[in-house]
PDB file of N, CA, C, O and CB in Angstrom:
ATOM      1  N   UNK A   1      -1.960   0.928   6.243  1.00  0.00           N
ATOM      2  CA  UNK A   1      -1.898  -0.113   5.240  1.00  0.00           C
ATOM      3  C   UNK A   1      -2.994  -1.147   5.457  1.00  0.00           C
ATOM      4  O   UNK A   1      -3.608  -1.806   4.618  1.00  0.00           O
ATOM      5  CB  UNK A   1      -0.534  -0.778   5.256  1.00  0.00           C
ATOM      6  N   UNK A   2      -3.103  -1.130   6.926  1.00  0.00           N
ATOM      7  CA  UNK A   2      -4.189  -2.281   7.055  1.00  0.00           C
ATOM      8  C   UNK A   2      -5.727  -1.893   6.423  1.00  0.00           C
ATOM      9  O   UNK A   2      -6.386  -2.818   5.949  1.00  0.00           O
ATOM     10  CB  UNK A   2      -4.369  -2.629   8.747  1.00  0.00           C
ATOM     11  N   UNK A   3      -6.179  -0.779   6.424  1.00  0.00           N
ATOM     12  CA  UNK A   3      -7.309  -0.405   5.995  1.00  0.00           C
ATOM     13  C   UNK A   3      -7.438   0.167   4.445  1.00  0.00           C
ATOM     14  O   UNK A   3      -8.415  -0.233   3.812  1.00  0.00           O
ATOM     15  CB  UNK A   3      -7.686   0.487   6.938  1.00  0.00           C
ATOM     16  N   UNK A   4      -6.793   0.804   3.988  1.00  0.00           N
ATOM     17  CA  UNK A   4      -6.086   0.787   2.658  1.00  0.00           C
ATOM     18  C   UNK A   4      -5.825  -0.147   1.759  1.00  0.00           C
ATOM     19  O   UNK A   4      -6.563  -0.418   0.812  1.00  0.00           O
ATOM     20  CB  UNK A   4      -5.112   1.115   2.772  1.00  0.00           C
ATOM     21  N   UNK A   5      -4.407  -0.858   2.102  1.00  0.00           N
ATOM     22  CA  UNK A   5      -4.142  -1.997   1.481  1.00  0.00           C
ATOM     23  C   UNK A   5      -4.977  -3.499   1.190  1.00  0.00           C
ATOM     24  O   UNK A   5      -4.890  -4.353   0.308  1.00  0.00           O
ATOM     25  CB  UNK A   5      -3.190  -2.179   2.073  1.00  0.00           C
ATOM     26  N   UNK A   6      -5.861  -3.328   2.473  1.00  0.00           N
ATOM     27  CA  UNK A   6      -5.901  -4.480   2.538  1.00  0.00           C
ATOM     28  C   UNK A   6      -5.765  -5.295   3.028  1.00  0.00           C
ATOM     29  O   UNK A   6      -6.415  -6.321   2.825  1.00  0.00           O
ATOM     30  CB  UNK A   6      -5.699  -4.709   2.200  1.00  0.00           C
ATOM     31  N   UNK A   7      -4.448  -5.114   4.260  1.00  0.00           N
ATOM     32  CA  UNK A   7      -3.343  -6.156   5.000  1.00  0.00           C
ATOM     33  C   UNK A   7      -3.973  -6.836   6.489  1.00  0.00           C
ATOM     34  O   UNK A   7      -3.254  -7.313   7.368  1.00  0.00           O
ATOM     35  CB  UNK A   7      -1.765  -5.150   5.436  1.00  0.00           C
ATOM     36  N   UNK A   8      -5.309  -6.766   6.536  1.00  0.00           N
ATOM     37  CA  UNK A   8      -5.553  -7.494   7.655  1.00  0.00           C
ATOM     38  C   UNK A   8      -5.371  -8.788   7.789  1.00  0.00           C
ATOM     39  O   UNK A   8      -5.187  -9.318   8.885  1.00  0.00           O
ATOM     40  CB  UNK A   8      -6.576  -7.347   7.955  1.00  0.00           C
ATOM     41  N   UNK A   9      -5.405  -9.421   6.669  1.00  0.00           N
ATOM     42  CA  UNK A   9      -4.956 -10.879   6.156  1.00  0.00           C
ATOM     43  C   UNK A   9      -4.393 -11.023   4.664  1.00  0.00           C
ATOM     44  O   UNK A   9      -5.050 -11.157   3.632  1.00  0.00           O
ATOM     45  CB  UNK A   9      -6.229 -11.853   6.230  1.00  0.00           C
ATOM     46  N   UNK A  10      -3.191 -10.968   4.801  1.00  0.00           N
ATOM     47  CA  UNK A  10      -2.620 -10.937   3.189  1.00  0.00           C
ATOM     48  C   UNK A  10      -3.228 -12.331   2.337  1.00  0.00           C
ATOM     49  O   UNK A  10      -3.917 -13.151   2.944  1.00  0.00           O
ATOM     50  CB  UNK A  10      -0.643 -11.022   3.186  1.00  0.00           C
ATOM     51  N   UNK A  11      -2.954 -12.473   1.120  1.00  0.00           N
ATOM     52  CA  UNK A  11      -2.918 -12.748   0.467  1.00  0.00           C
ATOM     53  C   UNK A  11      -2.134 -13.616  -0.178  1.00  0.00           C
ATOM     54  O   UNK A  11      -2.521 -14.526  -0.910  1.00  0.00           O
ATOM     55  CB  UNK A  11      -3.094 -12.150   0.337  1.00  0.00           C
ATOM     56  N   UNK A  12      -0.777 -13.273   0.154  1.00  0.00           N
ATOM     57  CA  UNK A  12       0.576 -13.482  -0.427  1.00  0.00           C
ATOM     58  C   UNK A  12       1.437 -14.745   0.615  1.00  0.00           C
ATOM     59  O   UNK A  12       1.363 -14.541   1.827  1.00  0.00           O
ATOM     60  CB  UNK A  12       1.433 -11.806  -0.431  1.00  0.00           C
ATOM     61  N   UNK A  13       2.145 -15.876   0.195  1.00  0.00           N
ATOM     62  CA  UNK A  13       3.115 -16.759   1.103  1.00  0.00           C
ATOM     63  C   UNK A  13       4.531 -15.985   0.818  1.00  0.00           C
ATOM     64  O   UNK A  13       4.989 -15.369  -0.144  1.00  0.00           O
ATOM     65  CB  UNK A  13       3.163 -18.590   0.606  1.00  0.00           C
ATOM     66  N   UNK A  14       5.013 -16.331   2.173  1.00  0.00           N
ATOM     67  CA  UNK A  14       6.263 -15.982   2.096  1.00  0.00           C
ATOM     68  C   UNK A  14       6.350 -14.236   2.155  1.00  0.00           C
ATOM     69  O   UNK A  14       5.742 -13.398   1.489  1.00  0.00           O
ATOM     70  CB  UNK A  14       6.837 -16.681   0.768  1.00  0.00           C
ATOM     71  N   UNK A  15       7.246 -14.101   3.107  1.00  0.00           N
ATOM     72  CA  UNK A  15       8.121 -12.867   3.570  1.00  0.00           C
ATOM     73  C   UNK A  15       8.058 -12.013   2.164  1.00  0.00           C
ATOM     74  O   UNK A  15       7.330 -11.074   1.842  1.00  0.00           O
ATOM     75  CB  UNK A  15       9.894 -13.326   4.112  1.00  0.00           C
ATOM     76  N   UNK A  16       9.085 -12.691   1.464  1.00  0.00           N
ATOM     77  CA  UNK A  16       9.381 -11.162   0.426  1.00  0.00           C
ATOM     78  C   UNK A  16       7.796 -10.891  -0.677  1.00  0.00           C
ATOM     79  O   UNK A  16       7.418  -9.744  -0.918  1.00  0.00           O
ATOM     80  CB  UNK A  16      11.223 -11.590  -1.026  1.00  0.00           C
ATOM     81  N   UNK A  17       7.194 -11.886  -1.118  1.00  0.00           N
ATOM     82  CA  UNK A  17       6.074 -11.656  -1.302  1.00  0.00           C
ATOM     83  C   UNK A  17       5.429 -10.303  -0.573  1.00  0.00           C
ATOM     84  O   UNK A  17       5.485  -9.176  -1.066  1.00  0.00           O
ATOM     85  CB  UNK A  17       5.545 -12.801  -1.004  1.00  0.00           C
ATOM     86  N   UNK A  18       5.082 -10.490   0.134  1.00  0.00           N
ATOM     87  CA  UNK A  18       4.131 -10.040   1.563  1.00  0.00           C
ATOM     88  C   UNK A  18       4.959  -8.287   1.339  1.00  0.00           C
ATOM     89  O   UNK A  18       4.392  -7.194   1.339  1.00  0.00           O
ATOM     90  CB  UNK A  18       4.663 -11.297   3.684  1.00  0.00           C
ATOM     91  N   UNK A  19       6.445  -8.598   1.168  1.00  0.00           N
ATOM     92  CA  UNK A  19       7.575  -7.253   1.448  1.00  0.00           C
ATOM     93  C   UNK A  19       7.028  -6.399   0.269  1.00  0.00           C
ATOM     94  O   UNK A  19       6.562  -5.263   0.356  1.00  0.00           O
ATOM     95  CB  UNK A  19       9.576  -7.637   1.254  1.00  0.00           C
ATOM     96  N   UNK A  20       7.141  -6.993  -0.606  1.00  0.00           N
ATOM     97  CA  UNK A  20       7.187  -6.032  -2.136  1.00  0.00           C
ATOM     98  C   UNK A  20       5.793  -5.847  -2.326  1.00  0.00           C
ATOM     99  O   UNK A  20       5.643  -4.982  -3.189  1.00  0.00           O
ATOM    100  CB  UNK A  20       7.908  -6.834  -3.689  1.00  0.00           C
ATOM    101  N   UNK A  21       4.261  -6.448  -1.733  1.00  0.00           N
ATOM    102  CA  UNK A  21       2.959  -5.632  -1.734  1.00  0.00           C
ATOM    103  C   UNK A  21       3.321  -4.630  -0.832  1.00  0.00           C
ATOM    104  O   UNK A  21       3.641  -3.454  -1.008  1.00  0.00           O
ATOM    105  CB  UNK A  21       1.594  -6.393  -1.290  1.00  0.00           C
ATOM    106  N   UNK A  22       3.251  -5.066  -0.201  1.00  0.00           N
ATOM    107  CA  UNK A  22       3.788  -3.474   0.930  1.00  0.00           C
ATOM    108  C   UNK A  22       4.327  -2.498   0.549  1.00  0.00           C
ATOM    109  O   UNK A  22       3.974  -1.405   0.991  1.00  0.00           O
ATOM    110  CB  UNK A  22       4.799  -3.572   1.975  1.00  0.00           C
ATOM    111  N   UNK A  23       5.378  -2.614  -0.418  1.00  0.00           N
ATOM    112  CA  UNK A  23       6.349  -1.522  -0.775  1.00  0.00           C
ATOM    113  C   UNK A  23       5.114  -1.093  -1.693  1.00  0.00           C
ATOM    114  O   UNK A  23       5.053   0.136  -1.737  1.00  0.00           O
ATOM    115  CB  UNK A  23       8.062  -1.910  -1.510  1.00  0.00           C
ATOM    116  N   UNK A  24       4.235  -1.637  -2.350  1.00  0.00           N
ATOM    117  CA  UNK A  24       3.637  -1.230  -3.864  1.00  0.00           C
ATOM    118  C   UNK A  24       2.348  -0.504  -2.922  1.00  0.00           C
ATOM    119  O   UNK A  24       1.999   0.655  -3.142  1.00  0.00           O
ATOM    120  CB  UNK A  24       3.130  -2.856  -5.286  1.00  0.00           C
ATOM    121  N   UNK A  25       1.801  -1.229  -2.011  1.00  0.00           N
ATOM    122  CA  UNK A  25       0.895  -0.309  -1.502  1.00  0.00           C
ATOM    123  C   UNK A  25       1.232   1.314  -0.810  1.00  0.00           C
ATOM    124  O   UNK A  25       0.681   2.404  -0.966  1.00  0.00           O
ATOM    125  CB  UNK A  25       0.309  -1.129  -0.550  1.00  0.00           C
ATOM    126  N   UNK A  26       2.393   0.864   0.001  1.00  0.00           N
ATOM    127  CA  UNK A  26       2.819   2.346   0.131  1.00  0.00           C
ATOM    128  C   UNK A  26       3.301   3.590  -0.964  1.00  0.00           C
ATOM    129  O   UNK A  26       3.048   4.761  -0.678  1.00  0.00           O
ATOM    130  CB  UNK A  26       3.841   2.207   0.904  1.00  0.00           C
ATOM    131  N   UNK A  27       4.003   3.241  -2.217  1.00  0.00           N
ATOM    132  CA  UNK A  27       3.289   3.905  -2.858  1.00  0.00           C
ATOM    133  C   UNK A  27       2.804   4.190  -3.521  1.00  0.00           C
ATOM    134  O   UNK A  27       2.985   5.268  -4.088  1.00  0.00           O
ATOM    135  CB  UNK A  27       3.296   4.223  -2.932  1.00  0.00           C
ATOM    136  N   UNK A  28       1.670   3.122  -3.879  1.00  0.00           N
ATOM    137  CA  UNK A  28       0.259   3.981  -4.620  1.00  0.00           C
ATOM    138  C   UNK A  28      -0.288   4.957  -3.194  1.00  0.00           C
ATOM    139  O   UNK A  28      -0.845   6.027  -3.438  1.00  0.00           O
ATOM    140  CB  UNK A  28      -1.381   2.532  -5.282  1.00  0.00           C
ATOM    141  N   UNK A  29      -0.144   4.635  -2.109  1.00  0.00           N
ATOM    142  CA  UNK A  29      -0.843   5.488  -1.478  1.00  0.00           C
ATOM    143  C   UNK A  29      -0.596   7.103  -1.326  1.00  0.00           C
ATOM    144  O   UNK A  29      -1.286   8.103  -1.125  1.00  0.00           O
ATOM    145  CB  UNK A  29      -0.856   4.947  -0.422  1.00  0.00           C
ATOM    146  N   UNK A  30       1.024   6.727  -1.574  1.00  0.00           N
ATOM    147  CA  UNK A  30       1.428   8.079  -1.462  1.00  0.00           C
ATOM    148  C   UNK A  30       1.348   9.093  -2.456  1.00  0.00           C
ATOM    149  O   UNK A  30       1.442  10.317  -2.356  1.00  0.00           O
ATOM    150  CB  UNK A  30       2.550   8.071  -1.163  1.00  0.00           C
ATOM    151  N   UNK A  31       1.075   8.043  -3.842  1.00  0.00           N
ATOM    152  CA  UNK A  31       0.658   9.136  -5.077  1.00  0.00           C
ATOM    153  C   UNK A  31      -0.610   9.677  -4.962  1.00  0.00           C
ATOM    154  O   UNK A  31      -0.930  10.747  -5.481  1.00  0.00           O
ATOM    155  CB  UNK A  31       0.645   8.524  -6.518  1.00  0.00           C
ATOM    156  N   UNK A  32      -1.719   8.622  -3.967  1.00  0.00           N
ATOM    157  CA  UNK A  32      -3.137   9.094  -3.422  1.00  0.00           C
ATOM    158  C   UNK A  32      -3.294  10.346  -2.942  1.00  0.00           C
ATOM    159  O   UNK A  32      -4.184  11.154  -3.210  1.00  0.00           O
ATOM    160  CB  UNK A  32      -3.591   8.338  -2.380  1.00  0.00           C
ATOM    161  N   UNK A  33      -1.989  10.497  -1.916  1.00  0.00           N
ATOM    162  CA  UNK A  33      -1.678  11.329  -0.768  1.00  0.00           C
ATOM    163  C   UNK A  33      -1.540  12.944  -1.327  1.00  0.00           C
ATOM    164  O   UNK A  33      -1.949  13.971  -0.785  1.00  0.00           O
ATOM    165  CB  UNK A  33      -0.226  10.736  -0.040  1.00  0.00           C
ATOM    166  N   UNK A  34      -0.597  12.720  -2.989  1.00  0.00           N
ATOM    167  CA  UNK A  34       0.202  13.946  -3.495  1.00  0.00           C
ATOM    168  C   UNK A  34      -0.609  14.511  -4.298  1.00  0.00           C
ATOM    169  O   UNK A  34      -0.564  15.706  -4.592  1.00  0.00           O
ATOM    170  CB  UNK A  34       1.503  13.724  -4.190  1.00  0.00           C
ATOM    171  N   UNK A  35      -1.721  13.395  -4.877  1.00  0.00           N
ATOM    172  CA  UNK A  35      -3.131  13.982  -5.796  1.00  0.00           C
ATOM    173  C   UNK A  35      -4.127  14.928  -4.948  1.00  0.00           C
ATOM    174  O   UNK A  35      -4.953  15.718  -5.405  1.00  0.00           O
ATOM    175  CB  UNK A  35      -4.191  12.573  -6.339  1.00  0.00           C
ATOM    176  N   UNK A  36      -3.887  14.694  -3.825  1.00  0.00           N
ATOM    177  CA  UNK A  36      -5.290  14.936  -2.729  1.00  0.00           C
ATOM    178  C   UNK A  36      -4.236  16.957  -2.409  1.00  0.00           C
ATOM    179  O   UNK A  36      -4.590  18.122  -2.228  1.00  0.00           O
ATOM    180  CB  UNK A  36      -5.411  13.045  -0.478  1.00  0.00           C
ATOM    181  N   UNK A  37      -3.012  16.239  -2.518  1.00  0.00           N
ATOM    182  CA  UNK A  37      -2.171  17.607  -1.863  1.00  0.00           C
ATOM    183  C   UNK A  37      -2.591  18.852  -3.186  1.00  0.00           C
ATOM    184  O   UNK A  37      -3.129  19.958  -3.237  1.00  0.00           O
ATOM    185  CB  UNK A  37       0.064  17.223  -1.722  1.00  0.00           C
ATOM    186  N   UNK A  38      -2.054  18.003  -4.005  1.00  0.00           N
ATOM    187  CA  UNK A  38      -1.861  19.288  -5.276  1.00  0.00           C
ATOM    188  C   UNK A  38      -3.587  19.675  -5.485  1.00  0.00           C
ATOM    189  O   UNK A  38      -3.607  20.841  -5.880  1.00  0.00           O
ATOM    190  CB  UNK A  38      -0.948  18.507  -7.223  1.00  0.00           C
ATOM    191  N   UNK A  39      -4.569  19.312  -5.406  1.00  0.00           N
ATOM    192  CA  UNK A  39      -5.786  19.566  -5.634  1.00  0.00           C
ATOM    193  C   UNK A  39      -6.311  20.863  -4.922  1.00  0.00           C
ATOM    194  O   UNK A  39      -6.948  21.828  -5.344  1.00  0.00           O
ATOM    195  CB  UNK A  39      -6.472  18.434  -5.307  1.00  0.00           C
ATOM    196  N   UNK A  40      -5.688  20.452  -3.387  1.00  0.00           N
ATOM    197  CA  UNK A  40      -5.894  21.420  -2.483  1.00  0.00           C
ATOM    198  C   UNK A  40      -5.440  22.460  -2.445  1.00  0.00           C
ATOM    199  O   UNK A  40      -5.741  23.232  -1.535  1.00  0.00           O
ATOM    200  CB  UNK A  40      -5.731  21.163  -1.609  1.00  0.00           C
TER     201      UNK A  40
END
């Protein structure tokens, strides 16, 4: 997430902020992850 997302220094105040990018980065990444799968 840190290199991906972004998260070396958020962006965002506050905990649940900070919670729900996280949740959104994990998964766009994982739709990254399932594009890269099905291609292959």
């Amino acid at each position: 997430m840190k290199t991906v997302g972004g998260f070396r220094k958020t962006r965002f105040k506050g905990r649940e902020r900070t919670e729900l990018a996280a949740y959104l980065v994990g998964a766009a990444y994982n739709l990254v992850r399932m594009a890269r799968l099905t291609a292959a």
